[in-house]
N, C-alpha and C positions, 0 to 999 in steps of 0.2 A: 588356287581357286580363282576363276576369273569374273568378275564385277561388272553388271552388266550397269548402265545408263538410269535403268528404273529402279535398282536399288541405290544408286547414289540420290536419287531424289526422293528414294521412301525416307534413309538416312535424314537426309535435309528437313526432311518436312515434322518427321519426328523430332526434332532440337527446334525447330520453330516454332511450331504448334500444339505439341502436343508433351513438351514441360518436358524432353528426356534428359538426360543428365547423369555425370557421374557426381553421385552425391556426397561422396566423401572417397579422398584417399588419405588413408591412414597409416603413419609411418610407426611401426613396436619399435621398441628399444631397450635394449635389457642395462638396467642400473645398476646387477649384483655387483660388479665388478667398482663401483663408486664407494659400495660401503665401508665406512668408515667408524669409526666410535666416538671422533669429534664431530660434532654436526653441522659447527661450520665447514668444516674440512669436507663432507658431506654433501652440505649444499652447493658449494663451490663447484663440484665436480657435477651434476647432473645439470646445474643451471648452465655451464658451460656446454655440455652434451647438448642439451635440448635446444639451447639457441642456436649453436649452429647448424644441425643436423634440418630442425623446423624452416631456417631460413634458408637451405638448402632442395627441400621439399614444396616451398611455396614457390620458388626458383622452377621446379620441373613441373607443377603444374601450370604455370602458365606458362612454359611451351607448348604446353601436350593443347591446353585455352587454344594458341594463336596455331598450330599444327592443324587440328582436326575440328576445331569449330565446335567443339562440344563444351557445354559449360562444366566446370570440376567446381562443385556451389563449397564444399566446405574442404580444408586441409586440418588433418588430426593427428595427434599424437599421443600414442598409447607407452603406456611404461610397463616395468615390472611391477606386480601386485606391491601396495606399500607396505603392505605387513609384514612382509620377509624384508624388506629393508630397512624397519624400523628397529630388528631383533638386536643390531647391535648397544643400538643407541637407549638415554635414560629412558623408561617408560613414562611418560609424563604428557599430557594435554597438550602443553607449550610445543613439546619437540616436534608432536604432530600436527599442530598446526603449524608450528615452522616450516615443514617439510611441503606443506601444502602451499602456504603462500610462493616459496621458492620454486614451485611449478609454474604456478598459476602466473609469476612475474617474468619466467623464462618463455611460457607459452604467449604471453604479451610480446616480449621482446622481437621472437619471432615471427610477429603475427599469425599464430595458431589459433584455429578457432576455438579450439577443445582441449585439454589434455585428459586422458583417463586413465584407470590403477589404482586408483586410491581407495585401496579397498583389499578384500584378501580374500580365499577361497577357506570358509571355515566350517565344509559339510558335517564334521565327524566330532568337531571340538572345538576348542577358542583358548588360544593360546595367552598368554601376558600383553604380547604385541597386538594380536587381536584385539583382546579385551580395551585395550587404549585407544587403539584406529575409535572401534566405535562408540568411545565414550567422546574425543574429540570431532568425531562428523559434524556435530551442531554447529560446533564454530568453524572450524576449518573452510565448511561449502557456505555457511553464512558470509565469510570472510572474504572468499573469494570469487572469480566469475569464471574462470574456465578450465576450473576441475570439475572431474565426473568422477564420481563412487560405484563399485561394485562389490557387493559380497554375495560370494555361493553360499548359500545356506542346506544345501540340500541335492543327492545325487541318488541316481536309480542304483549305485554300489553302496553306497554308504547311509543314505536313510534322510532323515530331515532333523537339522539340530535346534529343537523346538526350545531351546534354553537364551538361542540367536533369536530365533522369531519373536518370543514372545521380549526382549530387550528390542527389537524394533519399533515396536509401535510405539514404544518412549520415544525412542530416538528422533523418530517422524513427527511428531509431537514438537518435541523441542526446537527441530532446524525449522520446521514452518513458523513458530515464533519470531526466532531468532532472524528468519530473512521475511521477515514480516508479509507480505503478500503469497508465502509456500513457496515460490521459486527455487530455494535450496532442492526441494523436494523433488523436483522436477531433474535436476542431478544426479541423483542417486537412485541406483536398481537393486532388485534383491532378485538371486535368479537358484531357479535348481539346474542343474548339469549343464553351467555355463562354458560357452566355447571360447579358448583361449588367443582364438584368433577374428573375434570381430571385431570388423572394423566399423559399426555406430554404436555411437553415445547413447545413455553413459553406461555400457558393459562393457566397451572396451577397454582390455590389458593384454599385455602381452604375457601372453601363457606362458606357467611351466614349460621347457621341453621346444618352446622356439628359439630360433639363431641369433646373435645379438644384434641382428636388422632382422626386418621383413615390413615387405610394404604389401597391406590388406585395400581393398577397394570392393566401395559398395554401389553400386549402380542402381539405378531407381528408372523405372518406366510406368507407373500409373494411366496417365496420361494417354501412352501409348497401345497398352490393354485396353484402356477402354476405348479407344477410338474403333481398334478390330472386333474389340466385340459389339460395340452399334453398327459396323458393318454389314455384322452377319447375324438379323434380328431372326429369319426364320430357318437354321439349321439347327440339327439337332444338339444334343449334349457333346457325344462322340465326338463332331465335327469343331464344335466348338472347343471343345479342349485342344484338337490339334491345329486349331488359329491360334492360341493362347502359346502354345508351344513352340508353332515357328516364330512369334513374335521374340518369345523368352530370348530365343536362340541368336536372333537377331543382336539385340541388346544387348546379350553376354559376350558374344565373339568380338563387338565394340568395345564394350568394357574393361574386357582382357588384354585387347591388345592395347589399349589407354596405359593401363596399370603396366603391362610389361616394359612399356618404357619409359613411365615414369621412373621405375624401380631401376632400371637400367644406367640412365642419367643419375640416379643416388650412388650407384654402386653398392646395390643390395638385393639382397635376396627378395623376389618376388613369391607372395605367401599364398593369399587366396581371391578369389572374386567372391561376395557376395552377393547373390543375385532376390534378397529383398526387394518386395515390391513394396518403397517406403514412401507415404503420404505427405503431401506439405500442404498450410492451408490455399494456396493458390487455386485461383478455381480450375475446376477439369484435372486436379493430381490428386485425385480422392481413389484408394481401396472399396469404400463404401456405392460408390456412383459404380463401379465396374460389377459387384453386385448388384445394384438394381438395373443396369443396361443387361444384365444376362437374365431379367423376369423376374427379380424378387423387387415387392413391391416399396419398400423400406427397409435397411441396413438392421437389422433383431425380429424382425416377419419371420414365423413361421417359412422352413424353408433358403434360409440363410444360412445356416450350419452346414447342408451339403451344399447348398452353391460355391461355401468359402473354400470344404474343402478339395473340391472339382476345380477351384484354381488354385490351390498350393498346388495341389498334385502336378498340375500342366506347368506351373512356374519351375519347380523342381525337375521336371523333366525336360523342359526345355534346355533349361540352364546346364543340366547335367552330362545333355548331348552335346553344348555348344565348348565345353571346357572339362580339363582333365584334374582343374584346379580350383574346384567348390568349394567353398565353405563358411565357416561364420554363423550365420543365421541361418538363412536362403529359403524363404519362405514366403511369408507376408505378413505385414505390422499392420496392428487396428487401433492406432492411437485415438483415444476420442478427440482431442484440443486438438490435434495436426491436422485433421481430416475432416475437411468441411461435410461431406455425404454423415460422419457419425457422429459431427455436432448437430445435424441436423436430427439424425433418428435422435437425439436423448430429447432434445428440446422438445419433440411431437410423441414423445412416450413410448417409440418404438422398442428403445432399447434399454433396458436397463443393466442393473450390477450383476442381475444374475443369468441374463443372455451373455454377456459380455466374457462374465466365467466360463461357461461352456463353449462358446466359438473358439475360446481361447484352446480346446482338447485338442482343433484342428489347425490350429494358425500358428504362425510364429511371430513374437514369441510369445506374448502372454494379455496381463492387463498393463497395459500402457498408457501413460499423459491422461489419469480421469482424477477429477477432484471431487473430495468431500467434505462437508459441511468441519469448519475449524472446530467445532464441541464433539466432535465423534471420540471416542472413548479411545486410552493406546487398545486396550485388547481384542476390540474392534476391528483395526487395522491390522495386530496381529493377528487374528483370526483370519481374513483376506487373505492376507499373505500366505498362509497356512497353508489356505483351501487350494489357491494357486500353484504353488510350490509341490504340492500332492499328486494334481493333475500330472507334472511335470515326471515325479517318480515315478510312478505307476505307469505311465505311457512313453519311456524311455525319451522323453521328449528334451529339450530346452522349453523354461520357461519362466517366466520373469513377473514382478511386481513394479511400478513405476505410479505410486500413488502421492495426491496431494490436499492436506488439509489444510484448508485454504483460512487461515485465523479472521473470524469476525461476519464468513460467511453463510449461507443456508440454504438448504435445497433449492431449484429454481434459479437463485440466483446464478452470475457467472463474473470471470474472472478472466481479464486479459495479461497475458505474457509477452504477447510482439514474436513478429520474427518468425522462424519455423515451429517455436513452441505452441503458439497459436494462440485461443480460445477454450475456457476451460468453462463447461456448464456444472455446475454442482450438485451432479447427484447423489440422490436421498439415498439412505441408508439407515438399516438398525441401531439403535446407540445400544441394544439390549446384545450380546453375543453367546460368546463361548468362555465366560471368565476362568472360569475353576477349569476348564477341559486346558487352556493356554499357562495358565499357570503351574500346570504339573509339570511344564519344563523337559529337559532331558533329552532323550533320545529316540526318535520314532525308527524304527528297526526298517533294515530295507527289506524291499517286498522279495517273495523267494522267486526267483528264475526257472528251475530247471525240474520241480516234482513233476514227474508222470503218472499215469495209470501201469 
């Protein structure tokens, strides 16, 4: 395909101006094969993996940096879920936060921004291993800075395991303590029908069923959307989704071919592109601003719900044209603290817990980076979670919880984190919920598929 002079300069202007970026490439790694029953013996072996492997990785993306002129803003590293790793070893607190420091020191080592897995897909039940992962979460992400946690709690095959849920909102509870400003929290996701190959934090692990490599990458263009759509203030809907499209398409076929040879110089299997459109607080890489440049008047306005999902749809489509190798997310994240446009709607009242739930039917993936007053009750939070995780079943979706009780604070107020975590405004919420309905625990049956007339 040949390259014409004004696409090399839309390219340029795009990585200039308008924040584009590949935001993370993510390398899986499968540990099964480390397990052992000494846990020294154990640690030894994954901390060796992950240090050279990571510092090999941070190696080919700054090639691809000085090559192609695009910034690669984070390098990650995904593991096998810890919970299947942990089955050999004693069940005991200690072992798993051993297991986590030994990440978190490896991922140092190598200079890793992230490492993620630490966590285990528990839709249908919770094993001994389970049961231990999330009794040690508080300390483990208190303890460390570049683990991420993920547990499936819940699939549109197997149902929602309300016995996990309603044990989260303790657990949320405690790690916001325990890292004293909620930052742990910010760590760790709770998702239903999570995909085993994203590559952002913190859902990323490397799935069941992948190769013992695979390099995932997520590409981010905010910035980029929104600039095409203030170009195009007076076309129709139609028209505008097909700017939003060839835009996608543009961005992903970058993207693709970045990650192909990152993966290449690893000597590994290249996995997928994710073509999220994910927010930073920098200004002009807002989700929220690309809603209101398309006519809505504030990011929770009436009318926001179909504008959002009139650009997944066009994002999805673009990206789907542009590559044969989708996956992960591939949608669009509405972090509130990441995204200056939705710190803005919370702060002026636009938006609240229960807009934020609903856009959530059409976005990916879910409620992300919002914080709540530190007094908010666990079942509270497990109730959120609940409601969230529901949505997910029911509409064959991904979709995730990423909340933070932020200790000592109260509605209105707000709460900095630095960095790409952002800004956290703390909104208000019920302390009254669903106690007795959360506490029955158990098993929410999954929804039936296939009755006809």
């Amino acid at each position: 395909m040949a390259i014409t002079v004004e696409e090399i300069f839309e390219t340029v202007n795009m990585t200039l101006r308008q924040n584009f970026d590949i935001r993370t490439v993510t390398l899986g790694i499968n540990l099964k094969d480390c397990m052992d029953r000494n846990i020294d013996h154990f640690c030894g072996r994954i901390e060796q993996r992950i240090v050279a492997m990571g510092r090999k990785l941070n190696t080919a993306a700054d090639v691809m940096e000085q090559k192609y002129g695009v910034p690669v803003i984070n390098r990650r590293i995904s593991v096998t879920p810890v919970s299947l790793l942990l089955e050999p070893l004693p069940q005991t607190v200690a072992t798993a936060v051993k297991v986590a420091k030994t990440l978190d020191r490896a991922a140092g080592q190598a200079k890793i921004d992230f490492i993620g897995g630490f966590g285990g897909y528990m839709q249908k039940g919770l094993t001994a291993s389970d049961v231990n992962l999330m009794n040690a979460l508080p300390q483990a992400l208190s303890q460390t800075k570049r683990v991420c946690s993920f547990f499936n709690l819940g699939s549109t095959l197997a149902g929602l395991n309300m016995t996990a849920v309603e044990r989260f909102g303790h657990i949320l509870k405690d790690l916001a303590v325990k890292s004293k400003t909620g930052i742990g929290c910010a760590k760790v996701a709770v998702f239903a029908n999570v995909p085993g190959d994203n590559p952002f934090m913190a859902g990323a692990h490397h799935g069941i069923g992948e190769p013992d490599y695979s390099l995932n990458i997520g590409i981010s263009g905010p910035g980029v959307v929104k600039a095409v759509v203030e170009q195009n203030p007076d076309c129709d809907l139609t028209e505008l989704s097909e700017v939003i499209k060839r835009t996608v398409f543009k961005i992903t076929r970058a993207g693709e071919l970045i990650g192909r040879e990152v993966a290449e110089i690893l000597g590994v299997e290249f996995g997928i592109v994710d073509i999220s459109l994910a927010a930073t607080p920098a200004a002009g890489d807002s989700v929220a601003e690309i809603i209101e440049a398309m006519g809505v008047y504030r990011m929770g306005v009436p009318g926001t719900t179909a504008a959002l999902a009139l650009l997944i749809d066009a994002v999805k489509k673009g990206g789907a044209m542009a590559s044969g190798h989708v996956g992960g997310l591939s949608g669009t994240f509405i972090p509130v603290s990441e995204d200056a446009g939705m710190i803005r709607a919370v702060k002026e009242g636009a938006l609240n817990l229960q807009k934020l739930e609903a856009l959530t039917s059409v976005c990916s993936v879910g409620m992300d980076m919002f914080a709540i007053p530190g007094s908010t009750p666990p079942d509270v939070i497990s109730a959120i979670i609940a409601d969230e995780l529901a949505i997910g079943i029911a509409n064959n979706k991904t979709t995730s919880v990423r909340v933070i009780p932020v200790p000592g604070k109260r509605a209105g107020q707000s709460i900095h984190f630095g960095g790409l975590l952002g800004t956290a405004p703390i909104m208000p919420v019920t302390k009254k919920a669903s106690f007795n309905f959360i506490n029955r625990k158990g098993r929410m049956p999954a929804p039936i598929k296939a009755l006809r007339n």
